[in-house]
C-alpha positions as CSV (number, residue, x, y, z in Angstrom):
1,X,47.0,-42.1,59.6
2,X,43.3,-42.0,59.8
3,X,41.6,-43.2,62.8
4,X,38.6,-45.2,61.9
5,X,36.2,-46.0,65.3
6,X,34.3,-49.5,65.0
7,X,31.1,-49.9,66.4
8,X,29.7,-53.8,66.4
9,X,33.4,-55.0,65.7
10,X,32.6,-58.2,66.5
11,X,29.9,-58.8,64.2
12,X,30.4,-60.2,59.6
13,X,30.9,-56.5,58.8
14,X,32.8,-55.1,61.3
15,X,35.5,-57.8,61.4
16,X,36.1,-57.3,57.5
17,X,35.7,-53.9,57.8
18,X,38.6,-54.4,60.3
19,X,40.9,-56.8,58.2
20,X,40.1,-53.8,54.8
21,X,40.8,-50.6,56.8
22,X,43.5,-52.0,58.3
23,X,45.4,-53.1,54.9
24,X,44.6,-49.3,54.0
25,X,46.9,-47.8,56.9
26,X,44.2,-46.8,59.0
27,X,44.6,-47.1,63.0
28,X,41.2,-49.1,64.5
29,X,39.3,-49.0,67.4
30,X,36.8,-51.4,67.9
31,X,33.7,-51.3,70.0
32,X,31.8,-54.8,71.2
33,X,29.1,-55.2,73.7
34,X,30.8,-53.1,76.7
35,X,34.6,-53.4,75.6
36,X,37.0,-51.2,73.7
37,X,40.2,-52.1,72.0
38,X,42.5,-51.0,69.4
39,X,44.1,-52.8,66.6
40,X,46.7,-53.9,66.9
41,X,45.7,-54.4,70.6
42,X,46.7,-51.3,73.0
43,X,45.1,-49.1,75.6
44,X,41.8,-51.3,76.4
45,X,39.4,-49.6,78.1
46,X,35.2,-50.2,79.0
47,X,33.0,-48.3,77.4
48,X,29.1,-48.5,77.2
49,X,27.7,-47.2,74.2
50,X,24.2,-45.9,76.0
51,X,26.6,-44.4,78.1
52,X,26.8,-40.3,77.0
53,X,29.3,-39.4,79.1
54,X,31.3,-42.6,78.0
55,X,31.2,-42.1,74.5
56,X,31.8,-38.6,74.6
57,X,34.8,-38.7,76.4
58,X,36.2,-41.7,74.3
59,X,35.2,-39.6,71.3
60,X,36.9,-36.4,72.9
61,X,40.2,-38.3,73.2
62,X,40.4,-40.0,69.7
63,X,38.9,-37.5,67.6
64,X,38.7,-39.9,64.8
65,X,38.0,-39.5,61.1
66,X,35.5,-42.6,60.7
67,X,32.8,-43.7,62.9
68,X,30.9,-47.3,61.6
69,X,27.9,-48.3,63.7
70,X,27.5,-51.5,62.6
71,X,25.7,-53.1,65.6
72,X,22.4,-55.3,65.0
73,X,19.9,-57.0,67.2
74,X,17.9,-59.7,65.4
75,X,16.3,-62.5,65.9
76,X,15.1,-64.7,63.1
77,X,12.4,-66.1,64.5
78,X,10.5,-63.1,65.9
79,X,7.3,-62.2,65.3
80,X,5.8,-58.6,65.0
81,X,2.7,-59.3,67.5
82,X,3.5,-57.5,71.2
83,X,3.4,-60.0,73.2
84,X,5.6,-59.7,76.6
85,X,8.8,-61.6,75.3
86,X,8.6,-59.5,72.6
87,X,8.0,-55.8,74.2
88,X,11.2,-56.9,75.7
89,X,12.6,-57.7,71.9
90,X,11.6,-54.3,70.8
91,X,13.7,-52.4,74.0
92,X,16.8,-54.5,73.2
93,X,16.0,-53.5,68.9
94,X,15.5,-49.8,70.2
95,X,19.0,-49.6,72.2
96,X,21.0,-50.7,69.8
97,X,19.6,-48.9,66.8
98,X,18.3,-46.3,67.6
99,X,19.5,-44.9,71.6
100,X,23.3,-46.3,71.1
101,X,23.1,-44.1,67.7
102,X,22.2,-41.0,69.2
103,X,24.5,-41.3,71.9
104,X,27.3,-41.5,69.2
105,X,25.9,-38.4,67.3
106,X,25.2,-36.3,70.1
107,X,29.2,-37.2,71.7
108,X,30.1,-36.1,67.6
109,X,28.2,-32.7,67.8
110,X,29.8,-31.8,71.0
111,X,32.9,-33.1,70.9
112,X,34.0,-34.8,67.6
113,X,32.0,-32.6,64.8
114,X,35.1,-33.7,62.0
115,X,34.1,-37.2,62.3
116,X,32.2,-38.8,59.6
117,X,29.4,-41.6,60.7
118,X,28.4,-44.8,58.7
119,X,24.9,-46.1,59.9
120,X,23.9,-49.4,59.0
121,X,20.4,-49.7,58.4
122,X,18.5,-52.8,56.5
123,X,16.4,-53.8,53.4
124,X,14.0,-54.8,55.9
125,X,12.8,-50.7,56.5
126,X,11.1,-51.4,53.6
127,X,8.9,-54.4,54.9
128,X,6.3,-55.2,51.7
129,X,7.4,-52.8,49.0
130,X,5.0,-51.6,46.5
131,X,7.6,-51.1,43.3
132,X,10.1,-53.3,42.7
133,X,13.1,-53.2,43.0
134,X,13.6,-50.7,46.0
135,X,15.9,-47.4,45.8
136,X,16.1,-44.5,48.1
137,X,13.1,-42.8,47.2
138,X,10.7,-46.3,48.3
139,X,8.7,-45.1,51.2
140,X,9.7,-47.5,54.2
141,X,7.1,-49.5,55.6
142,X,8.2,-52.1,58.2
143,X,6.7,-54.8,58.9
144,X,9.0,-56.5,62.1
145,X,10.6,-54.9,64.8
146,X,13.8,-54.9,63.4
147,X,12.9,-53.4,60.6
148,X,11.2,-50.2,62.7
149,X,14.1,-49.6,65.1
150,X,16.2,-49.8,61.7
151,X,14.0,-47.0,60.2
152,X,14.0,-45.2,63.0
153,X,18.0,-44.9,62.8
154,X,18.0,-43.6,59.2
155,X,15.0,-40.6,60.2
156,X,17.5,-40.0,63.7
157,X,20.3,-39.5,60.7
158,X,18.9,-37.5,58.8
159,X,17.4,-35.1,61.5
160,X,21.6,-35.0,62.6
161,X,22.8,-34.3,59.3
162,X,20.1,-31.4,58.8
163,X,19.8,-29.8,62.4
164,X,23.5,-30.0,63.5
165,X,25.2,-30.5,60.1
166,X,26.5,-33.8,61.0
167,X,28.0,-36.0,58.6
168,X,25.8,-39.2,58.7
169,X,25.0,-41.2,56.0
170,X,23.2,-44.6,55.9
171,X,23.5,-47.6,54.0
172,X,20.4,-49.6,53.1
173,X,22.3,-53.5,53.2
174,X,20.7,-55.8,51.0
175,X,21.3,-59.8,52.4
176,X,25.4,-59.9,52.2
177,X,26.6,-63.3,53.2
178,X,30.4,-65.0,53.9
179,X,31.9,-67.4,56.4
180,X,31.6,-65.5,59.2
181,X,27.4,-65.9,59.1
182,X,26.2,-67.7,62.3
183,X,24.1,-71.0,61.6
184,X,21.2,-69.2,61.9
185,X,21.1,-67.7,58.8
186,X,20.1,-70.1,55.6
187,X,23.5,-69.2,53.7
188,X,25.5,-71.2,56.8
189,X,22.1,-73.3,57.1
190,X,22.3,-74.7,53.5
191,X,26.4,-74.3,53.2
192,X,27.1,-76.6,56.7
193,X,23.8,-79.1,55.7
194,X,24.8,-79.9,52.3
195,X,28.3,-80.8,53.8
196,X,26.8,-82.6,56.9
197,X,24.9,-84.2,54.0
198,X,28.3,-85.4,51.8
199,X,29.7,-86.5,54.8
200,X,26.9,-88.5,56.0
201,X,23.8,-89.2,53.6
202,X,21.7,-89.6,56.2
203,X,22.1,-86.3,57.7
204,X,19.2,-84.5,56.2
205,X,18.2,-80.7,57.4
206,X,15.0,-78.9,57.0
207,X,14.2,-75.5,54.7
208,X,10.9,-73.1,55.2
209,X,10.5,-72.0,51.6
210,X,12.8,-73.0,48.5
211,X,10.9,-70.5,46.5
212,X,11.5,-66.9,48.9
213,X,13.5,-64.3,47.2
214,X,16.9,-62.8,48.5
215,X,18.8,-60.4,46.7
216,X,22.4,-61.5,47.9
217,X,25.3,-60.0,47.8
218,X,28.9,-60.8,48.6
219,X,30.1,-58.9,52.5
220,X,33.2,-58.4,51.7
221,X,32.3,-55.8,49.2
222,X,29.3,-54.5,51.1
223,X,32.2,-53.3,53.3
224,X,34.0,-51.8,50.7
225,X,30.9,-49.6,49.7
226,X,30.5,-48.4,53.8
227,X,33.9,-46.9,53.1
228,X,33.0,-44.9,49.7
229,X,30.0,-44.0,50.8
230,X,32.0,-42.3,53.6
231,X,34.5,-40.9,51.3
232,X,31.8,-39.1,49.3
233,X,31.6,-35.4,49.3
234,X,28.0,-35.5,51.1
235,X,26.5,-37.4,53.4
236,X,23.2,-38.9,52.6
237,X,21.3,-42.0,52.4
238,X,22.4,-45.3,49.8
239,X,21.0,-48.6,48.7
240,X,23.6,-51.5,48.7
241,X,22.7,-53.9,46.9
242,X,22.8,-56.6,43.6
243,X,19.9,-56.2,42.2
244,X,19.8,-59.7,41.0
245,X,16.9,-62.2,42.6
246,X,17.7,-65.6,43.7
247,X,15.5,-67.8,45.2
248,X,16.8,-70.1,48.2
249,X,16.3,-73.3,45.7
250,X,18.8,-71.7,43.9
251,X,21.4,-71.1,46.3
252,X,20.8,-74.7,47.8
253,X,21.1,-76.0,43.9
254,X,24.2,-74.5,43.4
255,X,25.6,-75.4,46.5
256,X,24.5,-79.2,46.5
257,X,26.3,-79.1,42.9
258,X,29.1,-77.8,44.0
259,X,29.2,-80.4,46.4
260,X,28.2,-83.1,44.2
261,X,25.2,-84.5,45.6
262,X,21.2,-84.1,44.9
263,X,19.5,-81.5,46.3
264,X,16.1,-83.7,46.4
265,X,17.8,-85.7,48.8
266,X,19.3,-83.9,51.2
267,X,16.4,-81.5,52.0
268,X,13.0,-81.3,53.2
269,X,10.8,-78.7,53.3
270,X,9.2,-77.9,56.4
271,X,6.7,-74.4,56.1
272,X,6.4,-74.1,60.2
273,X,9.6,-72.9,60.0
274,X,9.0,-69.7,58.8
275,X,8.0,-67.5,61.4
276,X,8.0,-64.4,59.7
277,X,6.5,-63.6,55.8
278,X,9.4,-63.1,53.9
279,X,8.9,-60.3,50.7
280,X,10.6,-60.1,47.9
281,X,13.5,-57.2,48.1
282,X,15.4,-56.5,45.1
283,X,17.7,-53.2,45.4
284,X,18.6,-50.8,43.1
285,X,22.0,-49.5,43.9
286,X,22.1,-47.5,41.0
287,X,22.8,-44.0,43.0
288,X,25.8,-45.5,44.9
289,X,27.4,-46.7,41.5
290,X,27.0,-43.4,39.9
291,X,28.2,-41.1,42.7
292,X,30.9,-43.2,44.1
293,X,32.4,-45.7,41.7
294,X,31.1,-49.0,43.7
295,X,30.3,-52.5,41.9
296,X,29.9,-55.7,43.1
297,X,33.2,-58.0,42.6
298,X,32.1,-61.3,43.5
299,X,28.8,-62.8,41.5
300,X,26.4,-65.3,43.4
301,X,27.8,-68.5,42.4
302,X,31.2,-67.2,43.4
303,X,30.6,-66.0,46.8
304,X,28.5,-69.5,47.3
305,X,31.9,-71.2,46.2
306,X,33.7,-69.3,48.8
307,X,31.2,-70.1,51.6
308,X,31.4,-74.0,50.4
309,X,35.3,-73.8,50.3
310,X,35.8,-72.5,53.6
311,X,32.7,-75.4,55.3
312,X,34.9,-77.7,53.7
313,X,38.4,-76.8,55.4
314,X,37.3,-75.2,58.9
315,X,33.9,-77.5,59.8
316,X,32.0,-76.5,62.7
């Protein structure tokens, strides 16, 4: 039985990361904010992921096959100026992806070195691209502090992977979206307004820009390709994505149809709301397809469908 460590087991991806791996046999242990626990629940236990001496000593006793460090500290309405509130954004970005990693790598060098590490980094490393769309070989050039501490994780993986022959590999996630999105994110924004909306016609909600451009992709198998990307024979660096561009006017337009109501009059746009610039990021996954087999299941209307469905019979 494989052993497959959880890091951000809380989080979208690491619970259906949890529900695949464990329909494949695997045993789980998950790691959230400052607590351990197994699945199905035994031996819980503290740990602190900037913790060395934590880490390596939970690592020396499990020895397991997968590592996933899926943790992520965003906030959607930052801005990329350095002002106070925000030095303190970039030490909370940097400690989870960039110190937590290390900690993980260094406790695998010295006391794990068979275990295999996922890192998920972000389409946002690449900030402004200059091509279109983006692959492994577009130079990164961040533009938000997430996006930095992200980058910085993928150059900390590959100086692992080439000093101390440690198997990390990175996945570049494109936007992947499913029920478990908080209401912060325009998928559940759009989703739970349109059916706020059909419920009540005079419950309108607000949108920043119906014409931005999201490459979207269904979570569920965004967490399929984590696992093949581990399974490969190398570890290096992938794009997850699409590769198909939909605008936010589109998602809403599909949803409000699905719903049977008029998008024109359930929505208003309302530009303050955007905080940040958004670019236009379209991946090219075509190296993950090739060397591991991985394609998208679930097309854009579909995975909309399955965000309306579950709004519908589990409201917030």
């Amino acid at each position: 039985m494989k052993t497959s460590l959880i890091v951000g087991a809380n989080g979208q991806d690491g619970k259906l990361l949890t529900e695949l791996l464990l329909r494949r046999g695997h045993r789980i242990v998950g790691i959230s904010r400052s607590q351990t626990w197994s699945v199905p629940p035994e031996n819980w236990e503290a740990v602190d992921i900037l913790r060395p001496e934590s880490v390596s000593a939970l690592l020396q006793r499990l020895q397991p096959d997968e590592c996933y460090y899926l943790p992520a500290f965003y906030g959607s309405a930052e801005d990329t100026s350095l002002t106070p509130g925000n030095m303190l954004y970039f030490e909370h970005s940097y400690a989870v992806h960039v110190r937590g990693l290390i900690v993980f790598l260094h406790a695998i060098a010295i006391s794990s070195s068979q275990t295999r590490l996922f890192y998920a980094a972000s389409s946002h490393v690449f900030g402004t691209p200059w091509t279109q769309p983006q692959d492994e070989s577009t130079p990164f050039r961040p533009e938000s502090i997430y996006g930095i501490t992200k980058a910085t994780g993928i150059y900390t993986c590959r100086y692992y992977r080439r000093e101390l022959d440690i198997f990390a590999s990175t996945g570049i996630l494109f936007n992947h979206e499913s029920y478990l999105r908080p209401a912060k994110y325009v998928s559940s924004k759009i989703v739970y307004g349109v059916r706020a909306f059909q419920k009540d016609r005079s419950q309108r909600f607000e949108l920043g820009d119906l014409n931005a451009v999201v490459d979207w992709g269904f979570a569920g198998d965004f967490v399929e390709a984590m696992t093949r990307i581990l399974a490969h024979d190398t570890a290096e660096d992938f794009v997850v994505a699409t590769g198909e561009a939909h605008t936010v006017g589109e998602f809403l337009q599909i949803t409000c149809e699905i719903a049977g109501v008029d998008w024109r009059e359930c929505v208003s746009v309302n530009p303050s709301l955007l905080k940040n610039k958004t670019s236009n990021l379209v991946g090219n996954s075509e190296k993950l397809r090739l060397l591991t087999g991985w394609q998208p299941t679930v097309t854009f209307r579909e995975m909309i469908e399955k965000l309306w469905l579950h709004a519908r019979d589990n409201q917030r």
